[in-house]
N, CA, C and O atoms as a GROMACS GRO file, in nm:
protein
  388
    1UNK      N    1   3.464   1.088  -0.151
    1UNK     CA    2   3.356   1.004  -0.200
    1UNK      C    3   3.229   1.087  -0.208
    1UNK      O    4   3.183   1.167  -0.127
    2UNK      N    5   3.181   1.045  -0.332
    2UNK     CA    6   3.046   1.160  -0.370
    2UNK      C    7   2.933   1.056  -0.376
    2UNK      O    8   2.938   0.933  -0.380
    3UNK      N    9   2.826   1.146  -0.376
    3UNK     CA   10   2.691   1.098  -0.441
    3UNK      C   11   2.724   0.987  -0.583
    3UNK      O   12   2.822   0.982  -0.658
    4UNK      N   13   2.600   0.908  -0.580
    4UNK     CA   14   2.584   0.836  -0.770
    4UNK      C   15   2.529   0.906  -0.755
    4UNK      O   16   2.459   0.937  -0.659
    5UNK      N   17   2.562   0.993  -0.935
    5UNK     CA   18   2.453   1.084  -1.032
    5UNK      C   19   2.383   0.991  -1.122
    5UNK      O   20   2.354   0.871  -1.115
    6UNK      N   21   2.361   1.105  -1.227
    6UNK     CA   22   2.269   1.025  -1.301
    6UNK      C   23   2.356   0.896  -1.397
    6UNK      O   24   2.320   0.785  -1.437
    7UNK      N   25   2.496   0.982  -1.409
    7UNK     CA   26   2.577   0.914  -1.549
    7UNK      C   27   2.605   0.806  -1.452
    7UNK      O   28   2.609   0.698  -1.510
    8UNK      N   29   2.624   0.798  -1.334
    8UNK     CA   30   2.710   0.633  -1.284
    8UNK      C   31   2.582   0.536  -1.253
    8UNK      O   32   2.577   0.416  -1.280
    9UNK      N   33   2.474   0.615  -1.188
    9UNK     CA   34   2.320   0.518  -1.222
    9UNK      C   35   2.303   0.463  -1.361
    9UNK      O   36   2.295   0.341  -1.371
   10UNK      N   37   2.295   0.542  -1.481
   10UNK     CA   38   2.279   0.480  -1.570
   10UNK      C   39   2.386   0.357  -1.616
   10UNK      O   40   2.345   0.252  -1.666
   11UNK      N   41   2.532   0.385  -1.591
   11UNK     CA   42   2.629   0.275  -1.611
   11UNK      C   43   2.578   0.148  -1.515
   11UNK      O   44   2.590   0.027  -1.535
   12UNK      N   45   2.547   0.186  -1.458
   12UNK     CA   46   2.513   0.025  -1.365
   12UNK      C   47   2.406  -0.006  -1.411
   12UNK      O   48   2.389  -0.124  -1.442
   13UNK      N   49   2.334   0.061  -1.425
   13UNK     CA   50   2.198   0.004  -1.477
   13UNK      C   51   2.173  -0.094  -1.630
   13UNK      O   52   2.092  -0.184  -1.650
   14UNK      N   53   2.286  -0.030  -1.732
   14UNK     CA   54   2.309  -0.064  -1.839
   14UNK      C   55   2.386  -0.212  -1.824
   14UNK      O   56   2.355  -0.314  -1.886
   15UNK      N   57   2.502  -0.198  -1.718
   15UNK     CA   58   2.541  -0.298  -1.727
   15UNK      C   59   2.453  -0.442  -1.662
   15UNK      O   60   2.481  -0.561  -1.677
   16UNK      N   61   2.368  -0.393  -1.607
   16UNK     CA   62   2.316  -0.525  -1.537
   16UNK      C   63   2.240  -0.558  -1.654
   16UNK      O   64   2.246  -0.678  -1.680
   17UNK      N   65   2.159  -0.481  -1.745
   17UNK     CA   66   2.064  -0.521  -1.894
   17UNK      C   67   2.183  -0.641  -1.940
   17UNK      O   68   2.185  -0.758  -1.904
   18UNK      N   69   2.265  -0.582  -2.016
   18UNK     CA   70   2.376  -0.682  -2.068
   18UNK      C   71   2.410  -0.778  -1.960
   18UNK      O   72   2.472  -0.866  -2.020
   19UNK      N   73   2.407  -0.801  -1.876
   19UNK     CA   74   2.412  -0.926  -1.756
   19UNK      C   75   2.309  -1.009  -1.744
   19UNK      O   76   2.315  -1.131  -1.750
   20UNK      N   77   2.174  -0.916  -1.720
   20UNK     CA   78   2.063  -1.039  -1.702
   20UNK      C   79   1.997  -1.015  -1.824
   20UNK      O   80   1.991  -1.124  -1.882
   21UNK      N   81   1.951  -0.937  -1.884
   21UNK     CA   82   1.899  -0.991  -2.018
   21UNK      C   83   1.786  -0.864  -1.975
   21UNK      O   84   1.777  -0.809  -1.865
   22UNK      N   85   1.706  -0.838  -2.097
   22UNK     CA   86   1.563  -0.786  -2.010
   22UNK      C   87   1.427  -0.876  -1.972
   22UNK      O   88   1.328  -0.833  -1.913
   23UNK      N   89   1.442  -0.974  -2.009
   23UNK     CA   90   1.325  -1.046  -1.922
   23UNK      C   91   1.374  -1.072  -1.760
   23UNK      O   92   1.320  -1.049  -1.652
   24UNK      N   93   1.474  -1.118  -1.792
   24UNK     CA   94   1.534  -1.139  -1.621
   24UNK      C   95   1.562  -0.993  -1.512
   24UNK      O   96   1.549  -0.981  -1.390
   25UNK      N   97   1.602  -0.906  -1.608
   25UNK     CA   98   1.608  -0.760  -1.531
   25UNK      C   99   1.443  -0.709  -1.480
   25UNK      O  100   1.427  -0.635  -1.383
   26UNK      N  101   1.319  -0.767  -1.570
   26UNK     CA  102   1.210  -0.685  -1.502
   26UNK      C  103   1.173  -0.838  -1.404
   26UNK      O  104   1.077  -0.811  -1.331
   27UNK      N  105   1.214  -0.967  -1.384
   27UNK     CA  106   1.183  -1.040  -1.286
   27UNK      C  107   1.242  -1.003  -1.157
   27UNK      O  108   1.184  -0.999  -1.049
   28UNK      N  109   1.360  -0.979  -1.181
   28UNK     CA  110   1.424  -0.924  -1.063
   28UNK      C  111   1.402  -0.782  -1.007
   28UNK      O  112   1.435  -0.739  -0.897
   29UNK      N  113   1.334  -0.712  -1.116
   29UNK     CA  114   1.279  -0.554  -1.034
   29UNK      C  115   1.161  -0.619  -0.937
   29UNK      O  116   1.160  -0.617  -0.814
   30UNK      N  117   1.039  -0.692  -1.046
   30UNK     CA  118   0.967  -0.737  -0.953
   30UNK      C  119   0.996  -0.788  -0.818
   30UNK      O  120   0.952  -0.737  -0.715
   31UNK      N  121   1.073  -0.894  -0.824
   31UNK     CA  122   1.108  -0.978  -0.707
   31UNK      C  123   1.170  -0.883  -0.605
   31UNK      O  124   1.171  -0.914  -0.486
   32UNK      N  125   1.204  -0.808  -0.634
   32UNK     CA  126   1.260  -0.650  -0.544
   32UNK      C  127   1.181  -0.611  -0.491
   32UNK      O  128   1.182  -0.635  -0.370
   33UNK      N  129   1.075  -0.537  -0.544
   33UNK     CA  130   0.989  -0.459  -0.481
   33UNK      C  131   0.901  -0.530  -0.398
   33UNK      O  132   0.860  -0.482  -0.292
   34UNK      N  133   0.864  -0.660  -0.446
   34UNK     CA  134   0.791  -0.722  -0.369
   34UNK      C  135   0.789  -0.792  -0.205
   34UNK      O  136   0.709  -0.820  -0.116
   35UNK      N  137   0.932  -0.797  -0.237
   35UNK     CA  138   1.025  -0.817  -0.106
   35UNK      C  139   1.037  -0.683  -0.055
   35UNK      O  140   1.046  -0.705   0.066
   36UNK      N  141   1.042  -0.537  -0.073
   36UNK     CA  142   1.042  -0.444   0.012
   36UNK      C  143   0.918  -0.417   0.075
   36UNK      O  144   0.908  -0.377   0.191
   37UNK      N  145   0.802  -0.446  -0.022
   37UNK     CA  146   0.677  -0.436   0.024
   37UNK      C  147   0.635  -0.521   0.115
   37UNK      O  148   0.553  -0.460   0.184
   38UNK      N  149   0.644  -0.607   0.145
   38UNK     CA  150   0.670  -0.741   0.250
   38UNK      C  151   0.739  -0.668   0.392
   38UNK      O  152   0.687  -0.633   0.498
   39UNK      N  153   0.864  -0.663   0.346
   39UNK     CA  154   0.946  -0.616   0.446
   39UNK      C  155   0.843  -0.498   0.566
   39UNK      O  156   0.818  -0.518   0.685
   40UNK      N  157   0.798  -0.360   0.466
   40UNK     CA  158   0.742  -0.323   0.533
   40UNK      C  159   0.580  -0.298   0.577
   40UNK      O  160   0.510  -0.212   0.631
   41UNK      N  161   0.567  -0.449   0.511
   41UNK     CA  162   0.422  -0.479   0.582
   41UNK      C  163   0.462  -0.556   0.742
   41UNK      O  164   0.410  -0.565   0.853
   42UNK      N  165   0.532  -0.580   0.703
   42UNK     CA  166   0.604  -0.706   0.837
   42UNK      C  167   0.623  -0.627   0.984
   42UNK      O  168   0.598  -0.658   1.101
   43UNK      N  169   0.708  -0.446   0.882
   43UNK     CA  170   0.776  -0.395   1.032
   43UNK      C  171   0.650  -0.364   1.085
   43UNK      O  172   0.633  -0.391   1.204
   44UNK      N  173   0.545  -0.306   1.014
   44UNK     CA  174   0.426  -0.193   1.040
   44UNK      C  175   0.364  -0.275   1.113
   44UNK      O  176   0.348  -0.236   1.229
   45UNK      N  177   0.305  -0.422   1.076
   45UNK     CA  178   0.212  -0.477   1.178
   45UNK      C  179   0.264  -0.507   1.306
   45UNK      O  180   0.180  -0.514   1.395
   46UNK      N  181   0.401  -0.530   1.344
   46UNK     CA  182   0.470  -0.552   1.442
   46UNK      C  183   0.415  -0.450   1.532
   46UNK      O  184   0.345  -0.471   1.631
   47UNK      N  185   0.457  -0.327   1.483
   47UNK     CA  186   0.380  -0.200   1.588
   47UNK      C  187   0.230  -0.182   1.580
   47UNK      O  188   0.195  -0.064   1.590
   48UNK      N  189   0.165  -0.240   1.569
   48UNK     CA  190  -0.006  -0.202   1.528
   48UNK      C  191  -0.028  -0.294   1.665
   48UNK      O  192   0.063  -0.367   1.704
   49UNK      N  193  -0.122  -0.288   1.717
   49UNK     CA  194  -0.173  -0.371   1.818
   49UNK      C  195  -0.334  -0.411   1.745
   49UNK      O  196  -0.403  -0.313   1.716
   50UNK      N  197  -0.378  -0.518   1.725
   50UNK     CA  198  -0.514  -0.527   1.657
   50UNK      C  199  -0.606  -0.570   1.761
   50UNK      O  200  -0.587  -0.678   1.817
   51UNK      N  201  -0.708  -0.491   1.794
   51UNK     CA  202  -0.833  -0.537   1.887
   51UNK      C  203  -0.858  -0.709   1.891
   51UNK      O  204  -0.830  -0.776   1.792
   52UNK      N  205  -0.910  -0.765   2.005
   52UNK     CA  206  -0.982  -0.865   1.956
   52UNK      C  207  -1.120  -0.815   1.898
   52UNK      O  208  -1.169  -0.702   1.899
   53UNK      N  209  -1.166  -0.931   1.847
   53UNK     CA  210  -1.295  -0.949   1.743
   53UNK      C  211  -1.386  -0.898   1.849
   53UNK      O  212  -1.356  -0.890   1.968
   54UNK      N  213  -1.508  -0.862   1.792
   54UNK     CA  214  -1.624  -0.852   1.924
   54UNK      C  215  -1.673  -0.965   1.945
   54UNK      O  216  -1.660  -1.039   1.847
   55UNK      N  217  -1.758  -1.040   2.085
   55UNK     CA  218  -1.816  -1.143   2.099
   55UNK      C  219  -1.924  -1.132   2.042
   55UNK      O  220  -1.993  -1.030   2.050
   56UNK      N  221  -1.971  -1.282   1.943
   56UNK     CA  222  -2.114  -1.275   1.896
   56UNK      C  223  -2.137  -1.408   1.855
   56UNK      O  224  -2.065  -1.504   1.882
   57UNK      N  225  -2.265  -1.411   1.774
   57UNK     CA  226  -2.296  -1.579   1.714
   57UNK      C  227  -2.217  -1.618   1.601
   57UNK      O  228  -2.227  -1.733   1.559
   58UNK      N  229  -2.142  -1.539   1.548
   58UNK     CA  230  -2.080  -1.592   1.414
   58UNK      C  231  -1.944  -1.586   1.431
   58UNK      O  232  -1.865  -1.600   1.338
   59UNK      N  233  -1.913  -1.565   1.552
   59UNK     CA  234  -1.732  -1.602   1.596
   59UNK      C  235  -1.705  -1.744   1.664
   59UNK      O  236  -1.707  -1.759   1.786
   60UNK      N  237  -1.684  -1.830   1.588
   60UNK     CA  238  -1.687  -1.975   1.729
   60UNK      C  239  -1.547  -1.977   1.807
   60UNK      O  240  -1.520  -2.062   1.892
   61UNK      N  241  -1.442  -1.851   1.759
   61UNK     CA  242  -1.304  -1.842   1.843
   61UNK      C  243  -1.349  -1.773   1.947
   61UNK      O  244  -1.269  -1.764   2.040
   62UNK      N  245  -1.456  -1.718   1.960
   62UNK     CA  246  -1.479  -1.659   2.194
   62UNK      C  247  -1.524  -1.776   2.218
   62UNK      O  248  -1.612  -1.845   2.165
   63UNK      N  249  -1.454  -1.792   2.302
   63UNK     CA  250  -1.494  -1.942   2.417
   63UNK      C  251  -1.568  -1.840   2.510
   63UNK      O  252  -1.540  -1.720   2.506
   64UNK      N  253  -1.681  -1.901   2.608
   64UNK     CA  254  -1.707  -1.804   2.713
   64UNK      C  255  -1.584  -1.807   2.825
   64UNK      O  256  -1.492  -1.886   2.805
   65UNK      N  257  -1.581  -1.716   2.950
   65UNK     CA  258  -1.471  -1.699   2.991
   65UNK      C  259  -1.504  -1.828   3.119
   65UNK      O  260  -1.620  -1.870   3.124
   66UNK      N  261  -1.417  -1.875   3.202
   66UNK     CA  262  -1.457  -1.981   3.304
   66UNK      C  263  -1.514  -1.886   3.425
   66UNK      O  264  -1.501  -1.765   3.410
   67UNK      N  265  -1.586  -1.942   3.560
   67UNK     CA  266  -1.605  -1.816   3.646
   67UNK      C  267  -1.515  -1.799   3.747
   67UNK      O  268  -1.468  -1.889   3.818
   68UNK      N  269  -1.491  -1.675   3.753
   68UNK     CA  270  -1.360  -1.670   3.839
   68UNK      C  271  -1.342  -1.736   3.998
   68UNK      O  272  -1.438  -1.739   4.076
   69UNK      N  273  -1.238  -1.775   4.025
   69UNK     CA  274  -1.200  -1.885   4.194
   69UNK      C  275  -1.217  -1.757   4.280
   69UNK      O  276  -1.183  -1.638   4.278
   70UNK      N  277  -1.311  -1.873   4.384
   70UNK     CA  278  -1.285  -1.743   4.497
   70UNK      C  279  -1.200  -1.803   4.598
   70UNK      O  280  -1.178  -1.922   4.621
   71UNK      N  281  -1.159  -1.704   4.652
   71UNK     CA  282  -1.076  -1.712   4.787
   71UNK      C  283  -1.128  -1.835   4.844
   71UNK      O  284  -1.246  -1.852   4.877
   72UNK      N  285  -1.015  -1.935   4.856
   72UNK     CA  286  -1.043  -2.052   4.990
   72UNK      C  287  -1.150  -2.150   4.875
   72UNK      O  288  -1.239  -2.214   4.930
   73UNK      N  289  -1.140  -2.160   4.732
   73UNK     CA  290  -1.203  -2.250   4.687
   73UNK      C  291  -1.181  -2.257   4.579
   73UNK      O  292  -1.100  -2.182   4.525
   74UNK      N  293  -1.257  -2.363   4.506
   74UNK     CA  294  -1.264  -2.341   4.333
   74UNK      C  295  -1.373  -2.270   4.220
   74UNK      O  296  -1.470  -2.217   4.274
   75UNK      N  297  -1.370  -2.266   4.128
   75UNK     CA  298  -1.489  -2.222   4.051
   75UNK      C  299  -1.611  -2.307   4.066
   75UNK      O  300  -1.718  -2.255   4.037
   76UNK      N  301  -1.608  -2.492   4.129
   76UNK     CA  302  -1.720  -2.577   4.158
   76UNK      C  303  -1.739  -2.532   4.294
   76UNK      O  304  -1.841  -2.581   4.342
   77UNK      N  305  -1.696  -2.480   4.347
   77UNK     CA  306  -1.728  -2.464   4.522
   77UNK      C  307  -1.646  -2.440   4.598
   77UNK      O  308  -1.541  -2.400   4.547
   78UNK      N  309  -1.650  -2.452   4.766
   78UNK     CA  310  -1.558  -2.428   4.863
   78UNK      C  311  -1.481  -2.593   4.826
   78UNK      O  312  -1.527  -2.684   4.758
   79UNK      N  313  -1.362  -2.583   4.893
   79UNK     CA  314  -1.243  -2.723   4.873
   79UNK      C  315  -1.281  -2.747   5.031
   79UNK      O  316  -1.332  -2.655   5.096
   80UNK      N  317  -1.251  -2.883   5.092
   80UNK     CA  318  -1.241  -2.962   5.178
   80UNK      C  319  -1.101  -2.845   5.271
   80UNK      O  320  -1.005  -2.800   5.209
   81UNK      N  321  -1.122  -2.822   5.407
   81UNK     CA  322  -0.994  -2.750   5.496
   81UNK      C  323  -0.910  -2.884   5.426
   81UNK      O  324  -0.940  -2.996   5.385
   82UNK      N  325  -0.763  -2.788   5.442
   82UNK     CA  326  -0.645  -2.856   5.415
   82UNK      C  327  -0.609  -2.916   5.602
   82UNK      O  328  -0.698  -2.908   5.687
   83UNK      N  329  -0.474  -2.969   5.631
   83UNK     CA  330  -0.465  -2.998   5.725
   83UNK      C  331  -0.396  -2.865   5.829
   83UNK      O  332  -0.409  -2.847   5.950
   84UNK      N  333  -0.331  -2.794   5.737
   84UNK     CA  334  -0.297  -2.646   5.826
   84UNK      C  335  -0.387  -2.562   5.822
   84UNK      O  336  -0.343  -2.455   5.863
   85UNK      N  337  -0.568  -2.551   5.775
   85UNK     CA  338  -0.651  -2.466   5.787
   85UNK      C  339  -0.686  -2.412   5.872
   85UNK      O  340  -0.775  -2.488   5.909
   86UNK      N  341  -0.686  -2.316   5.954
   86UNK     CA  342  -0.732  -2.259   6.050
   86UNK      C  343  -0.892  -2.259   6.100
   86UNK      O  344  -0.945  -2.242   6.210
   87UNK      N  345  -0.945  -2.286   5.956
   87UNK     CA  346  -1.105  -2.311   5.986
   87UNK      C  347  -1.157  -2.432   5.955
   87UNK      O  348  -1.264  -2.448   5.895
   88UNK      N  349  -1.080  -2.524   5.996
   88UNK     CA  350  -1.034  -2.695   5.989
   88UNK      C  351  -1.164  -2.731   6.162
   88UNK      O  352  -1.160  -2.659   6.262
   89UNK      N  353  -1.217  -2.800   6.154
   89UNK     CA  354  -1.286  -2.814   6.241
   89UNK      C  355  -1.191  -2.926   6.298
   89UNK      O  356  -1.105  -2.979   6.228
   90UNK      N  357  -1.220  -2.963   6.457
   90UNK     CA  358  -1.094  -3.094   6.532
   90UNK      C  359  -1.196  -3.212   6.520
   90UNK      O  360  -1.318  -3.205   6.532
   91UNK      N  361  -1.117  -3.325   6.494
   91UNK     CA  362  -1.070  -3.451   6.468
   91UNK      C  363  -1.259  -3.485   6.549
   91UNK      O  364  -1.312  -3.429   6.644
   92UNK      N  365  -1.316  -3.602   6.456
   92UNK     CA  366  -1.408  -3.608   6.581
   92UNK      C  367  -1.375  -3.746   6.679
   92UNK      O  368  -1.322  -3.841   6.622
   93UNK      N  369  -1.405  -3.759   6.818
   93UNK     CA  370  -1.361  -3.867   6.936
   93UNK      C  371  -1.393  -4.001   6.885
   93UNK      O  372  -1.506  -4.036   6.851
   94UNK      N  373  -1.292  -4.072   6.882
   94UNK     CA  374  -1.311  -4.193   6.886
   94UNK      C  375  -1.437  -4.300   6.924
   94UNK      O  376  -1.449  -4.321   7.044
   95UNK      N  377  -1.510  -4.354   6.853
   95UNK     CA  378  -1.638  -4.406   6.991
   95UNK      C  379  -1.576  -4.504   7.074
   95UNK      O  380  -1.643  -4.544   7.170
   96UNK      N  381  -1.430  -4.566   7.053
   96UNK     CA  382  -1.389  -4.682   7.117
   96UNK      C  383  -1.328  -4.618   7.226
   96UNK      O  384  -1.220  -4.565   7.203
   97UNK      N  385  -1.382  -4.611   7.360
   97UNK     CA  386  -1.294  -4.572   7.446
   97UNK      C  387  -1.327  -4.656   7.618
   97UNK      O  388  -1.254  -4.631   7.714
   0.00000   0.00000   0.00000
């Protein structure tokens, strides 16, 4: 099994004219290429990593960021000790005694 030369390219080529016609043979070149060009716009951006945008007044997609939780609380404040807290202050005395 060899290479297509030029003479078995041109036989196929001829025969598809007599198959689709030539208006339909240059729709379907188009529709070819356009689909390869696709194809490898598709693979290329896959590998590209694109920056985000910079923050400014004319982007309304940056939200500002929330402020970060600290240890033992929330972003509104310290939380109430849980009941296993260690820095849970004790129960205060009953006045009924």
């Amino acid at each position: 099994m060899g290479r297509i030369g030029g003479t078995e390219l041109l036989v196929i080529l001829l025969v598809a004219l007599l198959i689709f016609g030539p208006s339909k043979l240059a729709d379907l070149g188009k529709s070819l290429g356009e689909g390869l060009k696709n194809f490898k716009k598709g693979i290329s951006s896959e590998d590209e990593v694109k920056p985000p945008p910079p923050p400014g007044p004319g982007n309304p997609a940056q939200v500002a960021a929330p402020p970060p939780v600290q240890p033992g609380g929330t972003a509104n404040g310290p939380t109430a000790p849980g009941p296993g807290d260690p820095n849970r202050s004790p129960p205060a005395p009953s006045g009924s005694g």
